[in-house]
C-alpha positions, -999 to +999 in steps of 0.1 A: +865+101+712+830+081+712+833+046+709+816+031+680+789+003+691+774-029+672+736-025+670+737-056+682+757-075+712+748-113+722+760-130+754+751-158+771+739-164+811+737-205+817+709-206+843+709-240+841+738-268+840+742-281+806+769-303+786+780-286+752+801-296+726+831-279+720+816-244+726+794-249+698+768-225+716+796-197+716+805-198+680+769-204+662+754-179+690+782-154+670+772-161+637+736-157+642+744-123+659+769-111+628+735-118+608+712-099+627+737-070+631+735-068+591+700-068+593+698-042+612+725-022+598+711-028+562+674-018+573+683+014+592+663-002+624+676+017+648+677+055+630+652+065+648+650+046+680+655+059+713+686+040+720+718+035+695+725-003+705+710-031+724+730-053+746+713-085+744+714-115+768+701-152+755+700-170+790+695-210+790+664-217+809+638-241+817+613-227+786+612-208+757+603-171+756+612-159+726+584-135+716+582-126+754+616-109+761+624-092+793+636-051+782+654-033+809+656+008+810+674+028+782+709+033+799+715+075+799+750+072+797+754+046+769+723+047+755+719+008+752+686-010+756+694-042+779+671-074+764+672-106+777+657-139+763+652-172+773+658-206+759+654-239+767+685-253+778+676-288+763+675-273+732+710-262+737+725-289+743+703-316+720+713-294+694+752-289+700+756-325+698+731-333+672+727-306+653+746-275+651+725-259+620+690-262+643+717-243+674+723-217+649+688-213+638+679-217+670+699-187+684+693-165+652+650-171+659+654-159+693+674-128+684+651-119+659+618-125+680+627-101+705+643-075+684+610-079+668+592-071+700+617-045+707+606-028+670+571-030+678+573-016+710+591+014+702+574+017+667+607+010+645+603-011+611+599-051+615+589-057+582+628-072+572+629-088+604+598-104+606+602-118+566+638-130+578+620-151+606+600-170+581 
């Protein structure tokens, strides 16, 4: 029996020590994943990619690199494509006590920056991505 796998997985790595609110990071960082999931789901993105999911990392940092993410290998045996990408802790937490729609957007930029990278690196369509980014 294969186990059936989200297109798109978000964790989080806390490089950095930061105060947040009531695991606000955790709950909009979910929501802005459920969205890109239905992007990609909706737009086919990954039918004809080399891997059938990615398992994607946002890691609290010192900067922003959101067009810039780092890709690991293709894993053989699951066939995920590891991305990781950074964003400024300060961000993070200015946001989950200030603002929790600009945490969500925040979260649901980064995502779709480097899955757009991802698309354009292995040729896959970033049209719907790129348009839900403006």
């Amino acid at each position: 029996m294969e186990i059936q796998r989200l297109p798109f997985t978000g964790s989080i790595v806390n490089l950095k020590f930061l105060r947040i609110k009531k695991d606000n990071d955790m709950i909009f960082r979910s929501k802005a994943a459920q969205r890109i999931r239905e992007l990609l789901t909706e737009t086919k993105f990954l039918e004809n990619a080399p891997f059938t999911w990615m398992s994607f990392i946002y890691q609290y940092g010192d900067a922003n690199k959101f067009s810039k993410p780092w890709l690991g290998r293709i894993n053989k045996k699951y066939h995920d494509l590891p991305v990781n990408v950074d964003i400024d802790s300060d961000w993070i937490e200015y946001a989950s006590f200030n603002d929790e729609p600009m945490l969500e957007r925040v979260f649901e930029a980064a995502g779709l920056e480097a899955v757009i990278y991802v698309g354009k690196k292995y040729n896959l369509p970033t049209e719907p991505l790129e348009e839900r980014l403006k």
